[in-house]
N, C-alpha and C positions, 0 to 999 in steps of 0.2 A: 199260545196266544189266548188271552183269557177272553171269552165274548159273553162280550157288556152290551144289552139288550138296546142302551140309550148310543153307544159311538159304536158305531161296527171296527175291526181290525183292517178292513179295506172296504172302499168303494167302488162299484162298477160300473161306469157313464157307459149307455148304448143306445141305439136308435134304432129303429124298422126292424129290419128282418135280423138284427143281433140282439136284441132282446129276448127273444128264448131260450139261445145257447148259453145268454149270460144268467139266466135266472136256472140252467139245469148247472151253470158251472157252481153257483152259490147253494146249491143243494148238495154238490159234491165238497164243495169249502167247510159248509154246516158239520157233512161229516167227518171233516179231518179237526172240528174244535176252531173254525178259522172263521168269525162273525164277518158275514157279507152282506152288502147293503148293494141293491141292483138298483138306479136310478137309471129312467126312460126320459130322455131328453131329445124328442121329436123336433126341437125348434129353440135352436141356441139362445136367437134374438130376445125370443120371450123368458125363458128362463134367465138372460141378464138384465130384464125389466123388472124382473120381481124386488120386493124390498130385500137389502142387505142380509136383513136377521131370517128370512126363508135362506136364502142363499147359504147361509151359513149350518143352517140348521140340514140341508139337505146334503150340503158337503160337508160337515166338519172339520176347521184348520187341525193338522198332523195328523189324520188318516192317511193313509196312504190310499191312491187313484190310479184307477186301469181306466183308458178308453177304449171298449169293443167297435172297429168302423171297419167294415169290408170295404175299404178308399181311405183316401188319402189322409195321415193322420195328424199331420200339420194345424188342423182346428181345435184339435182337442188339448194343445199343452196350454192354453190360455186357463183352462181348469184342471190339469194335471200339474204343474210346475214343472219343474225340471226335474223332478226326480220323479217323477212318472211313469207309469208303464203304458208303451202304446201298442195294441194290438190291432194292425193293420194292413192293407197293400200303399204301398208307394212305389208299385210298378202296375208294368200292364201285361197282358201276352196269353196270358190263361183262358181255356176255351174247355169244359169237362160236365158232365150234369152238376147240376146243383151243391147233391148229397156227395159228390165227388171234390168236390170245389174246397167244400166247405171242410173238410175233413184234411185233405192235401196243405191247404191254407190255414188252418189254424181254429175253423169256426165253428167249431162243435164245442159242444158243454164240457167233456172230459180234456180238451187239448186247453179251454180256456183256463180252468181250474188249474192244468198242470202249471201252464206256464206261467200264471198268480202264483203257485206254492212255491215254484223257482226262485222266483226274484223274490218273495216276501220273505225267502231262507237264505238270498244270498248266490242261489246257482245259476240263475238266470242272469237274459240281460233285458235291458229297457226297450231295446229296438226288438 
């Protein structure tokens, strides 16, 4: 994938506490040649208030979009589409520290990157 300084090859919408893992997975993308752009979308409301040509310009139509949400990931295909990748729980039950959680779960830098490279190649799935 060629990366074009101006449209990244993928997008990564995160919020709170996934925004670090999504900014070490794009330092991991960077070095496989896989342009990633990390956008911190603290407050959906406000980000669909903004004018159109922002909106566009922070998503790009035909990039392709991951949403990083430790919860339920039902809000995020409104800006993923349907072919999207969602990186989430849509269960409950887990009890482990943190660094335990997040790793078991999917939410470290290195598991997020993986499973972007997966599906951006085809081996992966969207859930």
């Amino acid at each position: 994938m060629a990366a074009d300084v101006h449209k990244p090859d993928v997008v990564i919408i995160a919020t709170g506490s996934e925004v670090g893992p999504a900014l070490e997975a794009r330092n991991q993308l960077a070095a496989a040649n896989i342009a990633c752009r990390v956008v911190s979308m603290p407050c959906v409301e406000r980000f669909k208030a903004q004018p159109r040509e922002y909106r566009d310009a922070v998503l790009p139509a035909g990039v392709p979009r991951v949403a990083v949400e430790a919860g339920r990931t039902d809000p995020w295909y409104q800006f993923l589409g349907e072919n999207g990748l969602a990186i989430g729980l849509d269960h409950f039950g887990h009890s482990a520290p943190g660094e335990v959680l997040a790793d078991k779960l999917g939410f470290t830098g290195p598991r997020i990157a993986a499973r972007i490279t997966e599906w951006l190649t085809g081996t992966g799935s969207t859930h």
